[in-house]
C-alpha positions as CSV (number, residue, x, y, z in Angstrom):
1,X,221.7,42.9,94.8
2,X,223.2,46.0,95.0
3,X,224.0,48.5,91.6
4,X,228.1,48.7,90.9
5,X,229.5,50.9,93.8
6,X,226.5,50.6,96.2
7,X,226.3,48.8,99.3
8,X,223.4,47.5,101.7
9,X,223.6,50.9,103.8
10,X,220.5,50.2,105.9
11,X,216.7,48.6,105.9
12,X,213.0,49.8,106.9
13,X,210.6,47.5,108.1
14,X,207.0,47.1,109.4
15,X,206.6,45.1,112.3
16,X,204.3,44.2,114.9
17,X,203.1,41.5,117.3
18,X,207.2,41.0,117.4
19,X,207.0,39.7,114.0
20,X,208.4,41.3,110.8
21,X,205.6,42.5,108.4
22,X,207.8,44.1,105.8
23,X,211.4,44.9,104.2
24,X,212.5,47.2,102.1
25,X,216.5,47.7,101.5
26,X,218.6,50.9,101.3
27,X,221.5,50.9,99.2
28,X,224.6,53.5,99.4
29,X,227.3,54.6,97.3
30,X,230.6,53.4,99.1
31,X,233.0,56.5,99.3
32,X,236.0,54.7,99.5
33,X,238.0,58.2,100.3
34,X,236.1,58.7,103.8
35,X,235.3,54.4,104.2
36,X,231.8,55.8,104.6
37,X,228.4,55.5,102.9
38,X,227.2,58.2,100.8
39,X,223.6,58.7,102.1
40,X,222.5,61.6,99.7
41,X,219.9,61.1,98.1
42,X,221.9,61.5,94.7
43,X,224.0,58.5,95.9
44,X,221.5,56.1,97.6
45,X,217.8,54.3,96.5
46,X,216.1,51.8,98.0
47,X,214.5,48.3,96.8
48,X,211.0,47.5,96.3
49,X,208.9,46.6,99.3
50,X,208.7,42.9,100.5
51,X,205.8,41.7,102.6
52,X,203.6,44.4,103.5
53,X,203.5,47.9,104.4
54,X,201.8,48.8,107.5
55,X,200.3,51.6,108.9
56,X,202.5,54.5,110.4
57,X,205.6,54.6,109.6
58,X,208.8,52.2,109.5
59,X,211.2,51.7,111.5
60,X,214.7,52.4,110.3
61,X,217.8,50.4,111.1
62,X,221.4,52.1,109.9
63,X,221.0,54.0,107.0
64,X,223.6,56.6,108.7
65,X,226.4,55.9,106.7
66,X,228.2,53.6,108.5
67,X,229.4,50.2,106.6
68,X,227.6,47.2,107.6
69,X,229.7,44.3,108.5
70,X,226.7,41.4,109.4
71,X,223.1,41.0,109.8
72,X,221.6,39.2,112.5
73,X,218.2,37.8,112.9
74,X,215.9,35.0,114.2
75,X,212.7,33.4,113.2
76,X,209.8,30.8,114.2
77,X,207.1,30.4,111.8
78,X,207.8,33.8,110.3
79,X,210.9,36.3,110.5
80,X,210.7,37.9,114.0
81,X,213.5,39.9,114.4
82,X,216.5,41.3,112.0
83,X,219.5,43.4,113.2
84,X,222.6,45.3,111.4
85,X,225.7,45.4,112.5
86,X,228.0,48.3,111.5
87,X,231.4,49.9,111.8
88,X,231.8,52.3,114.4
């Protein structure tokens, strides 16, 4: 759940074997003058790790500013894969 005035701007994950290891959330101030995400690090913080952390480093999906609109995924036994969709 995102603080008052913060949005789900992006997430990080671990994965391998085409299997997600590991999320971790990053939230954004929504600047409702540009309609954009305020990725300073002033403005945005990020959630506690789920699952585990890997070695090397994760991968990063959004996080540019641009609102998310959806999240898409799809899992087996375990969660394999997790997408973003954003605003152009």
């Amino acid at each position: 759940m995102a603080r008052a005035g913060y949005a789900v701007a992006g997430l990080q994950t671990y994965q391998n074997d085409f299997r997600i290891h590991g999320i971790q959330v990053i939230f954004a101030k929504i600047d409702t003058r540009t309609e954009r995400l305020d990725m300073s690090p002033a403005n945005s913080y990020k959630s506690k790790w789920t699952g585990s952390r890997d070695k090397g480093a994760p991968k990063q999906l959004g996080g540019d500013g641009r609102l998310i609109i959806g999240v898409y995924g799809k899992t087996g036994a375990d969660a394999d894969t997790i997408g973003l969709i954003q605003m152009p």
